[in-house]
N, CA, C and O of each residue as an XYZ file, in Angstrom:
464
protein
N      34.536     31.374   -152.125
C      34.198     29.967   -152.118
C      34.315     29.330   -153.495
O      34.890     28.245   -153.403
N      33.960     29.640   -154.759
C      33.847     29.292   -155.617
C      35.666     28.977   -156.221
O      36.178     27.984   -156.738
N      36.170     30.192   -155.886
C      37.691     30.113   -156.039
C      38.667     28.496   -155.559
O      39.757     28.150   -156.016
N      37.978     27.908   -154.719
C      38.324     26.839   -153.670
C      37.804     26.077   -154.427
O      38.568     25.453   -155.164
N      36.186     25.801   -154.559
C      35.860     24.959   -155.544
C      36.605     24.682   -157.002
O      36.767     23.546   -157.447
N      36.907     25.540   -157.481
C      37.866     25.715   -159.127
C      39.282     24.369   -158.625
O      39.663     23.259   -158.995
N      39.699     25.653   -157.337
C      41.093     24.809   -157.076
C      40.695     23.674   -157.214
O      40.917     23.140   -158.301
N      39.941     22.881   -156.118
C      39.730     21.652   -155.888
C      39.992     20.929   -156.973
O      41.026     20.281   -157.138
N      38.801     21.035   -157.978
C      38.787     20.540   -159.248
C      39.978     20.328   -159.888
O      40.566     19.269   -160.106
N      40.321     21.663   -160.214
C      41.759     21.466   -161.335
C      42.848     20.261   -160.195
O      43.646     19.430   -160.629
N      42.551     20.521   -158.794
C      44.080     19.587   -158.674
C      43.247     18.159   -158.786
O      44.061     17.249   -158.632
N      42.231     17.765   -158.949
C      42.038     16.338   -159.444
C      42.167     15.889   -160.659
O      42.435     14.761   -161.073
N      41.894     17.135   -161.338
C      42.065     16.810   -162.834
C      43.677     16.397   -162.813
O      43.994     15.210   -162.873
N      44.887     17.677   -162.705
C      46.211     17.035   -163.337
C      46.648     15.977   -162.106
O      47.777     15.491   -162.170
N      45.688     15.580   -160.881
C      46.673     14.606   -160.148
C      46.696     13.226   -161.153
O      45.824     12.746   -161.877
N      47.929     12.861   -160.898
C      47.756     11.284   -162.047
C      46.727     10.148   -161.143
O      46.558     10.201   -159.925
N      46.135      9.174   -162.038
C      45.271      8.419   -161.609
C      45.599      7.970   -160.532
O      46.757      7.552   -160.487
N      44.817      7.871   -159.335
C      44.972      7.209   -158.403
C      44.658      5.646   -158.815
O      45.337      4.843   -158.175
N      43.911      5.176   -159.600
C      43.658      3.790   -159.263
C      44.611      2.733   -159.663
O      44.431      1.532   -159.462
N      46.115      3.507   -160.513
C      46.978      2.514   -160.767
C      47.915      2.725   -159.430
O      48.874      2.008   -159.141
N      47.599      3.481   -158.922
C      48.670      3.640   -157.069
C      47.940      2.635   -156.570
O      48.575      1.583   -156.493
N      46.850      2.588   -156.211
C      46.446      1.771   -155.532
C      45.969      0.250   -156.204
O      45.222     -0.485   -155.557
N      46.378     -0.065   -157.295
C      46.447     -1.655   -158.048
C      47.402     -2.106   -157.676
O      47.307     -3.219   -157.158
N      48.931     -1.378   -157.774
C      50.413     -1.975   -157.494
C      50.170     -1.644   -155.823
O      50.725     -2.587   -155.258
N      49.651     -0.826   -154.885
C      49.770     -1.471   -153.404
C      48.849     -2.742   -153.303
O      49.102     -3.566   -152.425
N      47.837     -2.933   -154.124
C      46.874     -4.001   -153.871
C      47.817     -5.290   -154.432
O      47.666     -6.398   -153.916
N      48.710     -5.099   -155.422
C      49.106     -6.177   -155.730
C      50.800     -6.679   -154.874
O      51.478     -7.706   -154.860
N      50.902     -5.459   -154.325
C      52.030     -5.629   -153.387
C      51.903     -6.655   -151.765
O      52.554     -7.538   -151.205
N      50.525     -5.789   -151.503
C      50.066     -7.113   -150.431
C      49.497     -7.869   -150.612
O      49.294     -8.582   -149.629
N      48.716     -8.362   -152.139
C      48.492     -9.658   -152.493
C      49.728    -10.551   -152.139
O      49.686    -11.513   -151.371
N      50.881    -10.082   -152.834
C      52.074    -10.736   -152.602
C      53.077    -11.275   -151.453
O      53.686    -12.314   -151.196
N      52.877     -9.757   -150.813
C      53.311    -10.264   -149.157
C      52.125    -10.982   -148.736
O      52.431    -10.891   -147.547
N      50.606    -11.864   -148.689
C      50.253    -12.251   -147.943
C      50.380    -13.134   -148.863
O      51.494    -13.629   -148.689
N      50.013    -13.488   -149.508
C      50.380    -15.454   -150.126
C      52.011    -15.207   -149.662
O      51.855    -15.141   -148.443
N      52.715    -15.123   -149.771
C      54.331    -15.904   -149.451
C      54.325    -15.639   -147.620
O      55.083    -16.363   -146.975
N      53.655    -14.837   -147.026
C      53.499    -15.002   -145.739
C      52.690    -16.307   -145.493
O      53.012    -16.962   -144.501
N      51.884    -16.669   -146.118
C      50.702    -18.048   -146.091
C      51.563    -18.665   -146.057
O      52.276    -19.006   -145.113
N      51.601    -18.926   -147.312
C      53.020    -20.845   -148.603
C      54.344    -20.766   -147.985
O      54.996    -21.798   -148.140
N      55.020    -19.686   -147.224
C      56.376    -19.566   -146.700
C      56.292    -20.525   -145.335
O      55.315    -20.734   -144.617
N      57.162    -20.850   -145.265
C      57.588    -21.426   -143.860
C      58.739    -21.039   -143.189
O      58.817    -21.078   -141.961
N      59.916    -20.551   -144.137
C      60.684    -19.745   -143.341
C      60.816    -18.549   -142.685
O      60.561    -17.668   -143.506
N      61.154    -17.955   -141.348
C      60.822    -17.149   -140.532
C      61.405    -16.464   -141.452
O      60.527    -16.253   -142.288
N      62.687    -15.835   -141.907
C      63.272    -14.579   -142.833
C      61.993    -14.316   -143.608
O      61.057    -13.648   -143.171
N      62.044    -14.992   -144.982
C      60.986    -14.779   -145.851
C      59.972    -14.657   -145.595
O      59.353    -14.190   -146.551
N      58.982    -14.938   -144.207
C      57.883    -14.395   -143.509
C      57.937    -12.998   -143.380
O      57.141    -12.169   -143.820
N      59.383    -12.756   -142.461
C      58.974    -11.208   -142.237
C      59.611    -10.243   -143.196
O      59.697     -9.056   -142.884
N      60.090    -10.716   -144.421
C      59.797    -10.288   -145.896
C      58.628    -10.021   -146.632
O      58.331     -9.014   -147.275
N      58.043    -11.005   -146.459
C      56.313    -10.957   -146.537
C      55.965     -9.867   -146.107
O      55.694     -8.840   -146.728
N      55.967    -10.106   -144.858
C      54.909     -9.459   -143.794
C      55.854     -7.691   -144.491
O      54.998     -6.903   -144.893
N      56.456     -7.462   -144.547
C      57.610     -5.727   -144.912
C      56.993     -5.412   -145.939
O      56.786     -4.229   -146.208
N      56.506     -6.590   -146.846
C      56.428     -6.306   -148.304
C      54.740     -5.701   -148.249
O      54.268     -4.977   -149.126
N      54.134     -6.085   -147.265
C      52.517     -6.273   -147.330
C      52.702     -4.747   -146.531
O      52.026     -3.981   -147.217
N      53.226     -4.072   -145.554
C      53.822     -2.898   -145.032
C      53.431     -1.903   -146.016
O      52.477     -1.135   -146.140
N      54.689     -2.221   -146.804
C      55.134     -1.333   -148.166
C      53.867     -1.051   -149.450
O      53.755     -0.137   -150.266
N      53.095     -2.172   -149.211
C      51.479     -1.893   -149.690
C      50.692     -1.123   -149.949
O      50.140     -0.594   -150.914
N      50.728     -1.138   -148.179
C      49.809     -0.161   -147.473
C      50.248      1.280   -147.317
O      49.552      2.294   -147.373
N      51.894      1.125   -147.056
C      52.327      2.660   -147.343
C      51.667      3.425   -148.704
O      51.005      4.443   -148.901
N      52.257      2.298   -149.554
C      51.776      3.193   -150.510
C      50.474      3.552   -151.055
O      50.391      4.676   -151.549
N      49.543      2.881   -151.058
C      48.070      2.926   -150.728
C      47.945      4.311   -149.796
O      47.384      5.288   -150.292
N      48.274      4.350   -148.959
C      48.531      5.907   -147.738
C      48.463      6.752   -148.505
O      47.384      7.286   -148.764
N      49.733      7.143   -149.144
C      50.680      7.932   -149.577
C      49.679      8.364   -151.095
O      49.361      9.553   -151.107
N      49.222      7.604   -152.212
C      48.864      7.306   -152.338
C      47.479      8.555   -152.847
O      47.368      9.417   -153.719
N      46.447      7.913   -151.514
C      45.594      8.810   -150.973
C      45.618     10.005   -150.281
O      44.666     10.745   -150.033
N      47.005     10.159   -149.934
C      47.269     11.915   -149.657
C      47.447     12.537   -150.517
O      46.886     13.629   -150.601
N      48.122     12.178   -151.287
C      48.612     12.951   -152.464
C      47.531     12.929   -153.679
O      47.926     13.385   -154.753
N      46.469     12.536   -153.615
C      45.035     12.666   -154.229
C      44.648     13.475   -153.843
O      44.633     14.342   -154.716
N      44.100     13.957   -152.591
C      43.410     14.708   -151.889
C      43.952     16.261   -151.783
O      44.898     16.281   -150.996
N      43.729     17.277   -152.197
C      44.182     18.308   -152.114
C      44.237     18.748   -150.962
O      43.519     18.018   -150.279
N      44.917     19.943   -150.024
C      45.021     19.882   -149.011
C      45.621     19.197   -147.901
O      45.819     19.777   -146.834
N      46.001     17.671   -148.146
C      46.657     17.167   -147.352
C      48.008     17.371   -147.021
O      48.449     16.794   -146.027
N      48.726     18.086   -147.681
C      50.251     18.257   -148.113
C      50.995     16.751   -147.332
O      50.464     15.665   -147.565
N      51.999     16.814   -146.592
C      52.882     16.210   -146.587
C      52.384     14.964   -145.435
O      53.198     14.263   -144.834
N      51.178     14.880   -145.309
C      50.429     14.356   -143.986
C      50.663     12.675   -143.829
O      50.929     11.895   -142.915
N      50.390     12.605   -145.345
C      50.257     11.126   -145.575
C      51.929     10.637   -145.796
O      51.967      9.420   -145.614
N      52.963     11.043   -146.042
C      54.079     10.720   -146.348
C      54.612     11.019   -145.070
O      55.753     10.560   -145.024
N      54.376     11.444   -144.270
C      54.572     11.742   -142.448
C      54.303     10.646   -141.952
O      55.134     10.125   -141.210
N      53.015      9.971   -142.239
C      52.528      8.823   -141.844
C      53.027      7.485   -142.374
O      52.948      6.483   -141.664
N      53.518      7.442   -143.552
C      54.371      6.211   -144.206
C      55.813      6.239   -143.658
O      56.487      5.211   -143.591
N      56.268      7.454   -143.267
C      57.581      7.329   -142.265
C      57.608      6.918   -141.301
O      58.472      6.114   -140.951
N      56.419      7.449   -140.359
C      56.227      6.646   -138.940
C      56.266      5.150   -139.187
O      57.043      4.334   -138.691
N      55.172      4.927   -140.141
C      55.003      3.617   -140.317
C      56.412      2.735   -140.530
O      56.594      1.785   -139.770
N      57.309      3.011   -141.454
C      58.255      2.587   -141.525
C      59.223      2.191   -140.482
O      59.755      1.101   -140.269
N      59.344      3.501   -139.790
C      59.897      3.325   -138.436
C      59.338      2.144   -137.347
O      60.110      1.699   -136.498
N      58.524      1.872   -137.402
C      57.670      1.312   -136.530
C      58.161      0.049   -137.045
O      58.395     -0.906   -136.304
N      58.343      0.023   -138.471
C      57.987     -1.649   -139.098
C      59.760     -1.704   -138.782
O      60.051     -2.887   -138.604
N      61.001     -0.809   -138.661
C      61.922     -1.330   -138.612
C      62.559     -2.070   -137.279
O      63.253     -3.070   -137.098
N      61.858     -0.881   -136.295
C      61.540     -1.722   -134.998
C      61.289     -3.137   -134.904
O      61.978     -3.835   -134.160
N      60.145     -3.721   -135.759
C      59.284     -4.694   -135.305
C      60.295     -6.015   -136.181
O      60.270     -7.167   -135.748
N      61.016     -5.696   -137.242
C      61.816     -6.254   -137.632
C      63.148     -6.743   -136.639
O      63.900     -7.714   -136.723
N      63.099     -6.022   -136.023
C      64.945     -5.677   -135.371
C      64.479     -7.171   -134.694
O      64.950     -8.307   -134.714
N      63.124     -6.435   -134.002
C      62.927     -7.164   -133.062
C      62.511     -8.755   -132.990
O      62.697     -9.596   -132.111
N      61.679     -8.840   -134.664
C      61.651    -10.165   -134.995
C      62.881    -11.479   -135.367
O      62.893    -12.700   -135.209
N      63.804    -10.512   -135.906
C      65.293    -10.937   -136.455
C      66.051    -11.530   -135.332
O      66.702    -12.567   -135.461
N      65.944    -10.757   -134.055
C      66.075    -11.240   -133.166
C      65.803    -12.456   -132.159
O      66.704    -13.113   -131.638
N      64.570    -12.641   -131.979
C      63.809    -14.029   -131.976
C      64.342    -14.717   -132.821
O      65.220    -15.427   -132.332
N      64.189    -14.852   -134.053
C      64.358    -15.466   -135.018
C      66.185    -16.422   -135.392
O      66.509    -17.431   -136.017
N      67.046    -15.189   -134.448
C      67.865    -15.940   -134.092
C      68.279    -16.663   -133.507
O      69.018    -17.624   -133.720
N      67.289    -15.772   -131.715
C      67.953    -17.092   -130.512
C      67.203    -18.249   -131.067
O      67.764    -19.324   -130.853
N      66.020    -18.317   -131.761
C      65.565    -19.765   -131.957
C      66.345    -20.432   -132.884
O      66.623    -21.631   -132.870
N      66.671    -19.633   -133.657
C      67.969    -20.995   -134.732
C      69.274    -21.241   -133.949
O      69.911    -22.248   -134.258
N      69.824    -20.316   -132.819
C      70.645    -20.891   -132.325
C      70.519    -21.837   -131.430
O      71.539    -22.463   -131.141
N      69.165    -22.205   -130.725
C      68.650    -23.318   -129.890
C      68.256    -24.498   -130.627
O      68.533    -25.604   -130.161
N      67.511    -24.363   -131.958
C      66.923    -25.113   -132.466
C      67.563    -25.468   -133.934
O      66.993    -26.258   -134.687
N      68.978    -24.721   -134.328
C      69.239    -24.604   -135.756
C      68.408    -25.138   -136.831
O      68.690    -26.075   -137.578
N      67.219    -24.341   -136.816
C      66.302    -24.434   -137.791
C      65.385    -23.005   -137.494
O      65.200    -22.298   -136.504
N      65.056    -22.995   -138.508
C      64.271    -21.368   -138.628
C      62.860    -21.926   -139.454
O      61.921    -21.215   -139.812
N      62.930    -22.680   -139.552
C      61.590    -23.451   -140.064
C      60.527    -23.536   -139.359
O      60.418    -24.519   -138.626
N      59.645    -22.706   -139.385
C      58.204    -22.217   -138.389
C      57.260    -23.346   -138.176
O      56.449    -23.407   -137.252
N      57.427    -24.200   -139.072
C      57.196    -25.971   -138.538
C      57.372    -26.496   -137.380
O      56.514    -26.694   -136.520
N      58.628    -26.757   -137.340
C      59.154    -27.218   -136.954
C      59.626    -26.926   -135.436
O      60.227    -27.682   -134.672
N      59.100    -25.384   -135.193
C      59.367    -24.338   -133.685
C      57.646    -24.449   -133.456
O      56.736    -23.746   -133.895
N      57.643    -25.549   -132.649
C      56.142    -25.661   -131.854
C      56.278    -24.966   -130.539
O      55.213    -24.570   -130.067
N      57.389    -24.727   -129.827
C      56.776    -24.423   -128.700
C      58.308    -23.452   -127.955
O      59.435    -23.798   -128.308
N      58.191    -22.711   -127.319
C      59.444    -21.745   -127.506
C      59.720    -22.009   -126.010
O      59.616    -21.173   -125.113
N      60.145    -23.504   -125.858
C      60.849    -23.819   -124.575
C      62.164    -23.751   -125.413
O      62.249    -23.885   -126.634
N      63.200    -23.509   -124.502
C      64.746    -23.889   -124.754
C      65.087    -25.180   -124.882
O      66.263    -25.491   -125.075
C-alpha cells in the first residue's frame, strides 16, 4: 500500500500544472459563448458553439491526464465527443443550407419561423 501511495504522489508532482489546462479551456469557452451570444450568423454560431466543444475537451483530457490511473480514458472520451460534435455539425450545416437556399440569408434574425 504504501508503494501506491509513493506512486500516487510522485505522478502529481512531475504532472505539469493542471490549472493552466484548464485556464486556456476556460478561456476557450469563454470565447465560443460570447461570439455564440454577439454572432448572428448561423456558420460562426456553430463555430462558436465547436469552439466551446473544444473547451471542454480539453478541460476532459485535461483531468485525465492529472489523475493517475486513468490512462487513455479521458482522451477516449474527447474522441467520442468529437465524433458526436462532427455529426451535429454535418447536421447543422445542413439546415443551415436548405434555409439560405429558401431564404438566401443565414442571418438567425432574420429566420423566425422555418416555414418554406
Amino acid at each position: 500500500m504504501p508503494g501506491q501511495v509513493q506512486q500516487f504522489l510522485d505522478a502529481l508532482v512531475s504532472a505539469p500544472p493542471l490549472e493552466g489546462y484548464l485556464v486556456v479551456g476556460a478561456i476557450l469557452f469563454a470565447i465560443g459563448a460570447w461570439g455564440a451570444l454577439i454572432r448572428r450568423n448561423a456558420v460562426v454560431i456553430f463555430m462558436c458553439v465547436e469552439l466551446m466543444i473544444n473547451g471542454v475537451n480539453l478541460t476532459l483530457v485535461a483531468f485525465a491526464d492529472y489523475l493517475p490511473g486513468a490512462g487513455g480514458l479521458g482522451a477516449s472520451y474527447a474522441v467520442l465527443v468529437l465524433a458526436i460534435a462532427a455529426a451535429e455539425i454535418a447536421v447543422g450545416l445542413a439546415i443551415v443550407l436548405a434555409v439560405f437556399r429558401s431564404r438566401r440569408t443565414v442571418n438567425v434574425d432574420e429566420v423566425t419561423s422555418m416555414r418554406g
